[in-house]
Every structure is written in structure tokens, then in C-alpha cells.
VEXBATI-550009 format. One record per residue (C-alpha): residue in three letters; residue number from 1; x, y, z. Coordinates in Angstrom, 2 decimals, always signed. Example, Ala and Ser with C-alpha at 12.3 -4.5 7.8 and 13.67 -1.06 7.14 Angstrom:
<nodes>
{node 'ALA' 1 {+12.30 -4.50 +7.80}}
{node 'SER' 2 {+13.67 -1.06 +7.14}}
</nodes>
This chain:
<nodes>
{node 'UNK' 1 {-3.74 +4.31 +5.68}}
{node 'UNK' 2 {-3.86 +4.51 +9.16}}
{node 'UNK' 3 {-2.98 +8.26 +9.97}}
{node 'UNK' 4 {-2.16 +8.94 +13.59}}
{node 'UNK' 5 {-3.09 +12.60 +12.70}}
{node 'UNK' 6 {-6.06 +15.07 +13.36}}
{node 'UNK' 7 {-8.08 +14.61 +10.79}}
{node 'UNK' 8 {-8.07 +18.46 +9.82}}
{node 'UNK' 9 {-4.36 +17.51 +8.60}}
{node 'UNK' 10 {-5.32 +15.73 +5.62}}
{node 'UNK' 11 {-5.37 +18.73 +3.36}}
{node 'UNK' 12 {-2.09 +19.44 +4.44}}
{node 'UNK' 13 {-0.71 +15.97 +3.40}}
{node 'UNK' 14 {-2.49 +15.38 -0.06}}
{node 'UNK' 15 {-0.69 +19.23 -1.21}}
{node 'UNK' 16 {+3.01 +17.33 -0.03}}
{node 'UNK' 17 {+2.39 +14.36 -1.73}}
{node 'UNK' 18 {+0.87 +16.18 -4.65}}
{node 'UNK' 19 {-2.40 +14.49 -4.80}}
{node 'UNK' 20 {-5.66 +16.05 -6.35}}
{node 'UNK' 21 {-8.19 +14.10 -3.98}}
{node 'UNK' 22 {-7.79 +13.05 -0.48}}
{node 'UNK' 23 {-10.22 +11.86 +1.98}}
{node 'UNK' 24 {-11.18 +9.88 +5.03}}
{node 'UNK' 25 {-14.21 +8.25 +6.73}}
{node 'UNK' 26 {-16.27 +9.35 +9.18}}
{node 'UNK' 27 {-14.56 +8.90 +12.27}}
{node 'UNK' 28 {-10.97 +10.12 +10.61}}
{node 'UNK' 29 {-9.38 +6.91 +11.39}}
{node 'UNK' 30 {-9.15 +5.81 +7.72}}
{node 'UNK' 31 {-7.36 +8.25 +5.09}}
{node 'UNK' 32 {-7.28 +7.98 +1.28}}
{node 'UNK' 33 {-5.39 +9.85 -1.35}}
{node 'UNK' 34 {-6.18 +9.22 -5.18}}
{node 'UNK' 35 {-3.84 +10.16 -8.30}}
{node 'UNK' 36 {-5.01 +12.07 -11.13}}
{node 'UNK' 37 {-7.73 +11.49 -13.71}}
{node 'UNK' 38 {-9.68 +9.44 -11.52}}
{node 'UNK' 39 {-12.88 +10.27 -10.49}}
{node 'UNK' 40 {-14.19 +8.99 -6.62}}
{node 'UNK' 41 {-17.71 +8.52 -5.11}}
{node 'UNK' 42 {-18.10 +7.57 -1.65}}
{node 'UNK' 43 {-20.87 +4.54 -0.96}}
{node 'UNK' 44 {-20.75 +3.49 +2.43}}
{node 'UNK' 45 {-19.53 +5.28 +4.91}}
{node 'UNK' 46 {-18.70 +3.65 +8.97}}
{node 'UNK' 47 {-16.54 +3.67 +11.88}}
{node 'UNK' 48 {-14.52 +0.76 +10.67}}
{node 'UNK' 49 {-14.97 +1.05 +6.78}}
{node 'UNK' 50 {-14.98 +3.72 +3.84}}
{node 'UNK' 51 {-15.99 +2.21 +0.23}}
{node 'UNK' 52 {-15.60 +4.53 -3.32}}
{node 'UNK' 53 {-16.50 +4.18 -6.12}}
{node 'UNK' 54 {-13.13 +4.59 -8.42}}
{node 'UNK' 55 {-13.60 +5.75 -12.32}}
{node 'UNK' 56 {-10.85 +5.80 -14.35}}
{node 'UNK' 57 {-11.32 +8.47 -17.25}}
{node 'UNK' 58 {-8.44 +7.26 -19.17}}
{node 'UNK' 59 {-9.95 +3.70 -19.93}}
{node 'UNK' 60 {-13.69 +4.73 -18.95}}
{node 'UNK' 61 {-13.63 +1.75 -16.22}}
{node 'UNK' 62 {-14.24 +1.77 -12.85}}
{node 'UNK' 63 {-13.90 -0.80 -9.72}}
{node 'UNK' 64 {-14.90 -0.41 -5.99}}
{node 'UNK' 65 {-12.76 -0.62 -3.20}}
{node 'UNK' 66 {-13.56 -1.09 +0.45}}
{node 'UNK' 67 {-10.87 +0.26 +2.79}}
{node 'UNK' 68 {-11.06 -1.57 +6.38}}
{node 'UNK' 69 {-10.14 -0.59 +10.06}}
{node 'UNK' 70 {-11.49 -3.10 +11.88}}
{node 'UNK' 71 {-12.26 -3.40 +16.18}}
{node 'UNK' 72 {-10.05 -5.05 +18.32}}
{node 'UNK' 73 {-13.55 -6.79 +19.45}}
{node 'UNK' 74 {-14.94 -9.72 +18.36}}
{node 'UNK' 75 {-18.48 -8.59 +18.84}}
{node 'UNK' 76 {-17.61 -5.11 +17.54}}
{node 'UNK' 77 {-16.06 -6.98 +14.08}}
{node 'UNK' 78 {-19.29 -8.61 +13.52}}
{node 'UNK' 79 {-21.07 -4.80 +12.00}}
{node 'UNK' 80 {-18.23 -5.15 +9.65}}
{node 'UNK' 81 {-18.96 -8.39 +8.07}}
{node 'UNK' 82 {-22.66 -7.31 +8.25}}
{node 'UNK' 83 {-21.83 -4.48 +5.90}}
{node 'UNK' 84 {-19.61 -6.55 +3.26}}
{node 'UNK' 85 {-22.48 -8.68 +3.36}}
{node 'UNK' 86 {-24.31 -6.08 +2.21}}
{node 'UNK' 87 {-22.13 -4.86 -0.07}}
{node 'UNK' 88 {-22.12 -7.94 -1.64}}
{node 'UNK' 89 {-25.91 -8.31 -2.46}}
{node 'UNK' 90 {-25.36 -5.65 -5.02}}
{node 'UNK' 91 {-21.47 -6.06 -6.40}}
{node 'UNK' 92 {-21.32 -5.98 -10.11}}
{node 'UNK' 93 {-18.23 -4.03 -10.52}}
{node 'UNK' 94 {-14.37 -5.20 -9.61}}
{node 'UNK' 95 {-14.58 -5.17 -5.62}}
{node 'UNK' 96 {-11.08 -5.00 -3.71}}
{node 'UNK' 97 {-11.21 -5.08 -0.46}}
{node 'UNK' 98 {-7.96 -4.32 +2.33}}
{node 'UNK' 99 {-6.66 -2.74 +5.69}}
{node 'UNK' 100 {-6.59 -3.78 +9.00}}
{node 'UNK' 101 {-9.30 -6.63 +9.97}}
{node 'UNK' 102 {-7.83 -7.09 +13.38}}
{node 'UNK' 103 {-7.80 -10.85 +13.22}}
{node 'UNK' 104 {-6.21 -13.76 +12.07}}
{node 'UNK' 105 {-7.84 -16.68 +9.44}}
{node 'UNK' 106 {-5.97 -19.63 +11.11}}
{node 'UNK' 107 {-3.70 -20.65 +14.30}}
{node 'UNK' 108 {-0.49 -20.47 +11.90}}
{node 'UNK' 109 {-1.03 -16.99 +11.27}}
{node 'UNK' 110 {-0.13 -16.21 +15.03}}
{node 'UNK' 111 {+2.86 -17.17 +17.38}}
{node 'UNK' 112 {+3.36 -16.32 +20.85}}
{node 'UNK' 113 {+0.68 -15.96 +23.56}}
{node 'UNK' 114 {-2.56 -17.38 +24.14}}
{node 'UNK' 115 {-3.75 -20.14 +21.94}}
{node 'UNK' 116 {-5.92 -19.17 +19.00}}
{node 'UNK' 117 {-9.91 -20.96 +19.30}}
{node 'UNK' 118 {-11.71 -21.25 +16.14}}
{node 'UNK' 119 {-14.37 -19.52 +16.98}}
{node 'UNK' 120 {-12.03 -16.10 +17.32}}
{node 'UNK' 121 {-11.75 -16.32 +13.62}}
{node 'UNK' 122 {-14.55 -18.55 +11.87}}
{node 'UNK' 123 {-17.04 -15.47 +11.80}}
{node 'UNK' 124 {-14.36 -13.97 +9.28}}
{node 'UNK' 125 {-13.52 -16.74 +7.66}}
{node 'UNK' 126 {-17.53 -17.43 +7.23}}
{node 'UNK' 127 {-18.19 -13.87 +5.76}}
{node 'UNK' 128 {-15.31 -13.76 +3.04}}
{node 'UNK' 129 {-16.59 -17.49 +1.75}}
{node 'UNK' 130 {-20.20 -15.53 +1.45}}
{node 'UNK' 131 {-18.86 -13.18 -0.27}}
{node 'UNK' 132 {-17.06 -15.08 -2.46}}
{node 'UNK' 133 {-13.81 -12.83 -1.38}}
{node 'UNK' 134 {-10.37 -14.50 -1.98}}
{node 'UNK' 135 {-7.00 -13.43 -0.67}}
{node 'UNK' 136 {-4.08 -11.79 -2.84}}
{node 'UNK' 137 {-0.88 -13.96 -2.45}}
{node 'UNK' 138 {+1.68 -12.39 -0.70}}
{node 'UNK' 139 {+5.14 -12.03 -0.46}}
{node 'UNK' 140 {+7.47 -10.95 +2.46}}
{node 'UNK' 141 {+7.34 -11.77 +6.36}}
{node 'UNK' 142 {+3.99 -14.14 +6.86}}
{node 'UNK' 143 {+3.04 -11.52 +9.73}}
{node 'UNK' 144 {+2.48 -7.65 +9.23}}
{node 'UNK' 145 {+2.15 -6.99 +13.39}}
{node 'UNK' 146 {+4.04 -7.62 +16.23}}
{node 'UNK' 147 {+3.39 -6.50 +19.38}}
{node 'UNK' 148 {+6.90 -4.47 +20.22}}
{node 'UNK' 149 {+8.32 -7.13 +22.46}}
{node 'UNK' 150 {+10.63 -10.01 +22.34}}
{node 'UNK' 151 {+11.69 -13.01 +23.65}}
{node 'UNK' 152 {+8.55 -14.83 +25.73}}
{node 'UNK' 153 {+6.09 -11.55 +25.52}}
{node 'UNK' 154 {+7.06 -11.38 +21.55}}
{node 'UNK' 155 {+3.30 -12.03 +19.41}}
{node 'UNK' 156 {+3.46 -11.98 +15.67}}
{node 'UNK' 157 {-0.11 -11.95 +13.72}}
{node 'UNK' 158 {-1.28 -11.52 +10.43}}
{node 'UNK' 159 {-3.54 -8.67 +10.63}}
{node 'UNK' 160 {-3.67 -7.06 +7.51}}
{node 'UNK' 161 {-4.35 -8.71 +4.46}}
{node 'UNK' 162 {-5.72 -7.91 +0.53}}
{node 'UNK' 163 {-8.92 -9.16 -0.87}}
{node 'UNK' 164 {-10.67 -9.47 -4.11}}
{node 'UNK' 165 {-13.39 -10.36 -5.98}}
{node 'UNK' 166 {-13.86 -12.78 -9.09}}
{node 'UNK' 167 {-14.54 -10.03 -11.40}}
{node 'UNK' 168 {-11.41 -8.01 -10.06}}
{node 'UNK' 169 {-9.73 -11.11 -11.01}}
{node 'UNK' 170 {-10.74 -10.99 -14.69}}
{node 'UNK' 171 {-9.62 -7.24 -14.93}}
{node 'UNK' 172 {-6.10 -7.30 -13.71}}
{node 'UNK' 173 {-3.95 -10.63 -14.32}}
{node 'UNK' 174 {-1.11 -11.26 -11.85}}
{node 'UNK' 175 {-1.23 -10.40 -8.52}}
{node 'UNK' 176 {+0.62 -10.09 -5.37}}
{node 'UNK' 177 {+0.44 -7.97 -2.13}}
{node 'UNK' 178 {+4.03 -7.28 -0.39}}
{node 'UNK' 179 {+4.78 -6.99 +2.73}}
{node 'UNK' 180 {+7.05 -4.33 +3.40}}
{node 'UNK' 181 {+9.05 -3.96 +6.57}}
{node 'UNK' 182 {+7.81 -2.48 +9.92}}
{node 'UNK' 183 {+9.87 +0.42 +9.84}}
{node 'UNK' 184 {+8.22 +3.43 +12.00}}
{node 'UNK' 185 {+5.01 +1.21 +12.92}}
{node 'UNK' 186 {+4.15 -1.74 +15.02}}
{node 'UNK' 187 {+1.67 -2.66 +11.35}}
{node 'UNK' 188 {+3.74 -3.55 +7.64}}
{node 'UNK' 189 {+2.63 -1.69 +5.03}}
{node 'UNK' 190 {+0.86 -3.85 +2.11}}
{node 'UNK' 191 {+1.86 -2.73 -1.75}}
{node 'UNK' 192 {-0.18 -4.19 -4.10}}
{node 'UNK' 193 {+0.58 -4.86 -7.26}}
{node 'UNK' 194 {-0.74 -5.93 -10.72}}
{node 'UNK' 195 {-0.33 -6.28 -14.38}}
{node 'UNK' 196 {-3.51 -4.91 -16.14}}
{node 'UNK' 197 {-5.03 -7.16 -18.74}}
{node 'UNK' 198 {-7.46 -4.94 -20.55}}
{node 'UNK' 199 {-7.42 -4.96 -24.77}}
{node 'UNK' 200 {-8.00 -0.90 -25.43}}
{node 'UNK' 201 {-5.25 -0.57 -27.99}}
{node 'UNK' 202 {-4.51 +3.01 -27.02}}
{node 'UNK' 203 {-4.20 +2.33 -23.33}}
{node 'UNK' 204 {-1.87 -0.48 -23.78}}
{node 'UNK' 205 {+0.46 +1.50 -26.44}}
{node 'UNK' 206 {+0.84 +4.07 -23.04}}
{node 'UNK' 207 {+1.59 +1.58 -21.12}}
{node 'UNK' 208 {+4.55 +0.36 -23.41}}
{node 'UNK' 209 {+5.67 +3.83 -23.64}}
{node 'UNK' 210 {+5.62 +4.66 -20.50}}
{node 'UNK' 211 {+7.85 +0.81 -19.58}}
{node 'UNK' 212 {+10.24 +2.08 -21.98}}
{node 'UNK' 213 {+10.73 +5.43 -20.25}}
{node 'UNK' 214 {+10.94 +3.59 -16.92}}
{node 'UNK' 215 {+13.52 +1.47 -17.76}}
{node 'UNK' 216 {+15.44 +4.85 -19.73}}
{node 'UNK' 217 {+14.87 +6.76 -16.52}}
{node 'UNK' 218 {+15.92 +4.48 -14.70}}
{node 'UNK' 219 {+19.28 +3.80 -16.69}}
{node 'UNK' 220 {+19.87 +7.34 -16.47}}
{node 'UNK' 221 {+19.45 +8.20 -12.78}}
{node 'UNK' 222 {+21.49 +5.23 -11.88}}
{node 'UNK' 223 {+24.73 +6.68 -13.60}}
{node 'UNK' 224 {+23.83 +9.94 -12.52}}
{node 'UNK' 225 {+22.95 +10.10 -8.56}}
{node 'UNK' 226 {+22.24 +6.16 -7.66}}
{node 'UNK' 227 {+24.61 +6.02 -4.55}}
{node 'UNK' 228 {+21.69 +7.32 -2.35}}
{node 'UNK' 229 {+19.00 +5.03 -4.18}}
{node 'UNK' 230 {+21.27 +1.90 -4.16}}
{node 'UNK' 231 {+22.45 +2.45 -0.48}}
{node 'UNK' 232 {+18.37 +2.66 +0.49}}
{node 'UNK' 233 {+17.10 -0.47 -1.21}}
{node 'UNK' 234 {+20.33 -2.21 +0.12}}
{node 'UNK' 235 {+19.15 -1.07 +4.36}}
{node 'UNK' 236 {+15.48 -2.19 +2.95}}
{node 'UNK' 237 {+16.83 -5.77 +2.12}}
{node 'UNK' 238 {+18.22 -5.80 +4.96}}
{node 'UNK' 239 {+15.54 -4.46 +7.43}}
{node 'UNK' 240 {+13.42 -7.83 +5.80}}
{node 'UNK' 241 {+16.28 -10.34 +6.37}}
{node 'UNK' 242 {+16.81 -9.26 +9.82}}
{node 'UNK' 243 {+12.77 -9.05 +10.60}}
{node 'UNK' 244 {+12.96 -12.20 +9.60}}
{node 'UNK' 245 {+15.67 -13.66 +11.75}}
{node 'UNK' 246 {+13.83 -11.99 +14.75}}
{node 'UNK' 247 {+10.45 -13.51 +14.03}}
{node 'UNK' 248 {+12.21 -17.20 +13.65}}
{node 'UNK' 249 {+14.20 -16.08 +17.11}}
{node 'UNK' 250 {+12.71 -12.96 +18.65}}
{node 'UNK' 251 {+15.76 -13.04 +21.18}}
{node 'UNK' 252 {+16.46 -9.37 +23.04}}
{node 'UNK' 253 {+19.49 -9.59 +20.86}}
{node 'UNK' 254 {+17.96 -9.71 +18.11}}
{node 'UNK' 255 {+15.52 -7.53 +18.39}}
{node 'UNK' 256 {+18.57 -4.92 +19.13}}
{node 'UNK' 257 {+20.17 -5.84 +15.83}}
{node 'UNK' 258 {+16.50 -5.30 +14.19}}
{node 'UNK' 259 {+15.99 -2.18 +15.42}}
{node 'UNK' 260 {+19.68 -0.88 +14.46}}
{node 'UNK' 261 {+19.16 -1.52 +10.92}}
{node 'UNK' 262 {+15.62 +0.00 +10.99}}
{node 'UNK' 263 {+17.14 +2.98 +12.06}}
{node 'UNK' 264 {+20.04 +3.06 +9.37}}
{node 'UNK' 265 {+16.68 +2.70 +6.89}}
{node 'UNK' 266 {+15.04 +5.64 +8.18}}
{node 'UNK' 267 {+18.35 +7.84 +8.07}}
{node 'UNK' 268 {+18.57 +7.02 +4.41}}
{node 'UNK' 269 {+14.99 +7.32 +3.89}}
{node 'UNK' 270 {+15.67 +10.95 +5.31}}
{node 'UNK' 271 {+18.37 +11.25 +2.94}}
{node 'UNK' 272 {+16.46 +10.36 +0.40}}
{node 'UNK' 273 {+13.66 +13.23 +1.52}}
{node 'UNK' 274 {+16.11 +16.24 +1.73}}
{node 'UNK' 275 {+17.85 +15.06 -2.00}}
{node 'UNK' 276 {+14.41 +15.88 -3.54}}
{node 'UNK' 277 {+13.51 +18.58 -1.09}}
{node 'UNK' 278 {+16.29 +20.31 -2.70}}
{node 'UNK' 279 {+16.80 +19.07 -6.23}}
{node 'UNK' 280 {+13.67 +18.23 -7.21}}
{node 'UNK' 281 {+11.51 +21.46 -6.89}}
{node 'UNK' 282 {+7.87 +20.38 -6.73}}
{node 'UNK' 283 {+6.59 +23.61 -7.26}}
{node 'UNK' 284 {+8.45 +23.98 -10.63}}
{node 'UNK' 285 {+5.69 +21.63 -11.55}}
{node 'UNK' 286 {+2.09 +23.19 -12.53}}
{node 'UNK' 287 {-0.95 +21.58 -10.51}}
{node 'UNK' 288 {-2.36 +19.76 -13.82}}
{node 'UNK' 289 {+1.16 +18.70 -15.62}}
{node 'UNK' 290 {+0.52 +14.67 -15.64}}
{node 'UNK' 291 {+3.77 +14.01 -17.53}}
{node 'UNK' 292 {+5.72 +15.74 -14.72}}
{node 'UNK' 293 {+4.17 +14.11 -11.66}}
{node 'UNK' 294 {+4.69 +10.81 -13.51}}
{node 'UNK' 295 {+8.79 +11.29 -13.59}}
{node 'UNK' 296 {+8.81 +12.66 -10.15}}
{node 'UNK' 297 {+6.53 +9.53 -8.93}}
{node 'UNK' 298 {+9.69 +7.47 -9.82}}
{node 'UNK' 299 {+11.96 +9.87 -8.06}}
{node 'UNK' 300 {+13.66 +9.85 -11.32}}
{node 'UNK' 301 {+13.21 +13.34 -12.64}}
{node 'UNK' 302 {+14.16 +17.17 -11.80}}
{node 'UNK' 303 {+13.16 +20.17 -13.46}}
{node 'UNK' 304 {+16.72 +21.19 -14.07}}
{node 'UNK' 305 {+18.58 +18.46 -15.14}}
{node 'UNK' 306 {+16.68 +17.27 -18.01}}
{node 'UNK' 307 {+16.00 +19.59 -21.81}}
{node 'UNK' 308 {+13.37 +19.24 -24.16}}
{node 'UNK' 309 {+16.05 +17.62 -26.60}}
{node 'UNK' 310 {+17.11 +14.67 -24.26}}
{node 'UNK' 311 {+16.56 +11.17 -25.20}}
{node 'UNK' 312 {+14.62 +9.99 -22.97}}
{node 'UNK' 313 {+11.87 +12.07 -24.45}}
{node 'UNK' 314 {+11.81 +9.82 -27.48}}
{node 'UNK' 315 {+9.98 +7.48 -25.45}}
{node 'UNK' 316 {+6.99 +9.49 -24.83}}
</nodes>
């Protein structure tokens, strides 16, 4: 993530969101948190990238991912590529690859101002064929930045994108990046997700389990406090539809209506915050309960509300 913050803050943030690990590269520009029982060594270490080493001691795997924050420069971009190029000359593990690359692949990834030459993008497009680096498909808004302006100043790009390797491929099956709306930042956030295609029979009976609690948990909360939860992913539908309809008409007017309903998202989002700031009671839960961060993770699950003797614990 792209932090905005002093990089003496990131402490601060990993206790709130109740991470064990947090870190960022060596210019603070480029902060990572990482979940529990998964162990992280730092390889290479620059300006405009930070790649770890991820092991995960539940299935005794691990993968690499590069995390990017690349220079507005074209000259500046090209000791990026030199050091996925060298990255590459040794990859044997799963090798993901995302962020900010601060360029676009092709001339439909852009509209509004100046026309796009090839040779602002073919150094990019030349170093992820070397590297044998292929893009996640998407979903969402084809653009994750716009430049804050409408009508004839308005510029959409594609700036931030997800990108993987062959043997990253062969781990995970299905994937897909979103692209989530622009609510509070001139970037979209990207959530990836995937569907995990490893054999080890005891990490795949958890993962059952733990899609039958979901789906009990989620049963549950919805007939017990859903109003704020349904009300939020009803203003997040609607942030996207109207994004949309500003991108395909980036009209004054519209960008008025888009910026309404991105407000109405961020009241409920607060909404949302100050629910679990007072029901949910993070420090009811020890530092090393797993279990407990998992519920709370789905914003499903207070220390109160739920016994030892409840059903839901028959899925566990």
C-alpha cells in the first residue's frame, strides 16, 4: 500500500489492524502487513520495489512477491525493469508481482490528454515478456487512476495492475484482481483473489471447515445486525456504477453525482468503524488466538454475543 504516512507510523497501524508483521522498504513509500503463521524474508530492497520471501507454516510452502512503486519517469522506470530482470535469472518459486508501475501497456488503457507513443510503454511491455510475467484478469472499472478532473482536463489510466508467474499459476487455480472504487484516493485499490489448488488433505479439510463457518457466520450476522452491512455494500455498488457513468461521460455533473455517493460510502464505512469499535472489543482477543482473529476478519464475530455451546461452533 501506498501510505501517505511517516514511516515511524507503521507500528502504530499493524497493532489496529491486528497484524503480527508489518514493514516497508527503504525509502517508506511502500508498506506491508502480513497475517499470522507466515514467516517473511526480505530479498531486494529499492526506492521503487520491496520483494519477500513469504513461507507459509501451515502448508510448509512459500512464494515471492514483489511489491512495486514505480517513477513517474520514463528513464527513472527503466532501474525497475532492470531489477525484475534480475529477479528473474534466479525465480524458482511462485513470483507475484503488483502496485503502482506508473504506466500504461497500450493506448486503450488511457483517455483524455496527450496521445500515448509506443515507445512510452514498449520498455514495460518488453520486460514483462522477458520475464515471462502475465497479467491477472480483472474485473471492475478498466482504469484504477484519474487525475481529479472532469470534463476536457478529465485523464483516466490504468496504472496499477497484478502480475504472475507460470509457476504461481500452477499453485493457485482461478484468478482475478478487482478493482475497487476510488473512494478516499485518486488510485483503486486492487483485491486479489484465488482459489488454492494444492492436494495436502489436512489443509483442504480446513479449508472446508472454515467455508462452512463462513457461510454459518454469515447466515447468522445477517439476521442479527445486517442493516449496516447491507446498506454499505449497497453505497459500494453504487460508488462503481456511478464511476462508471463518469468515466463513459466525465461531465462536471457527473462528477458531482460521483462524488455524492462516495461520500454516502465513506459515512457508512464510518459507521461500520464505530459498530466494531464498540461491539467488537479487540482487546478481548489474546495476541496469538488465530480462531478469534479469523471471525473478526469477517466482521462477523464479537466476544459477547457468541457461547461456547452455539452452533456455529460445530463447524470448526
Amino acid at each position: 500500500m501506498e501510505p501517505f504516512q511517516h514511516q515511524r507510523q507503521i507500528q502504530q497501524y499493524r497493532r489496529k489492524l491486528g497484524m503480527p508483521y508489518a514493514n516497508s522498504n527503504c525509502n517508506g513509500k511502500i508498506w506491508f502487513f502480513v497475517q499470522h503463521n507466515v514467516d517473511v524474508e526480505v530479498l531486494f530492497d529499492t526506492e521503487k520495489s520491496i520483494t519477500v520471501k513469504l513461507k507459509f507454516q501451515d502448508f510448509n510452502k512459500d512464494m515471492v512477491v514483489t511489491m512495486v512503486y514505480a517513477k513517474c519517469s520514463e528513464v527513472e522506470r527503466l532501474q525497475l525493469w532492470d531489477s525484475l530482470y534480475l529477479l528473474t535469472s534466479n525465480m524458482t518459486s511462485p513470483w507475484l508481482v503488483g502496485g503502482d508501475f506508473n504506466v500504461i501497456m497500450n493506448e486503450e488503457e488511457k483517455i483524455g490528454g496527450l496521445p500515448v507513443l509506443p515507445q512510452e510503454y514498449e520498455d514495460f511491455a518488453f520486460c514483462l515478456n522477458s520475464c515471462e510475467l502475465h497479467e491477472m484478469p480483472f474485473k471492475g472499472s478498466p482504469f484504477t487512476w484519474w487525475n481529479g478532473r472532469a470534463a476536457n482536463d478529465c485523464i483516466f489510466k490504468r496504472l496499477d495492475r497484478i502480475l504472475h508467474n507460470d509457476t504461481f499459476q500452477n499453485w493457485f487455480g482461478h484468478l482475478e484482481v478487482e478493482h475497487l472504487s476510488r473512494t478516499g484516493s485518486d488510485h483503486a485499490p486492487l483485491l486479489q483473489q484465488w482459489e488454492t489448488v494444492l492436494t495436502d488433505d489436512v489443509f483442504l479439510s480446513f479449508k472446508l471447515k472454515m467455508k462452512k463457518l463462513k457461510t454459518a457466520l454469515s447466515t447468522w450476522s445477517k439476521t442479527t445486525f445486517g442493516e449496516i452491512f447491507k446498506q454499505l455494500v449497497i453505497r459500494e455498488e453504487i460508488v462503481k456504477i456511478k464511476e462508471q457513468l463518469f468515466e463513459e461521460n466525465p461531465s462536471e455533473e457527473n462528477r458531482m453525482v460521483m462524488q455524492r455517493t462516495q461520500a454516502e460510502l465513506k459515512l457508512y464505512l464510518h459507521y461500520e468503524e464505530e459498530f466494531w469499535r464498540q461491539k467488537a472489543r479487540m482487546d478481548c482477543f489474546s495476541e496469538g488466538d488465530k480462531n478469534t482473529r479469523y471471525f473478526y476478519s469477517l466482521k462477523q464475530f464479537t466476544h459477547e454475543e457468541v457461547s461456547e455451546d452455539s452452533p456455529i461452533f460445530n463447524h470448526i
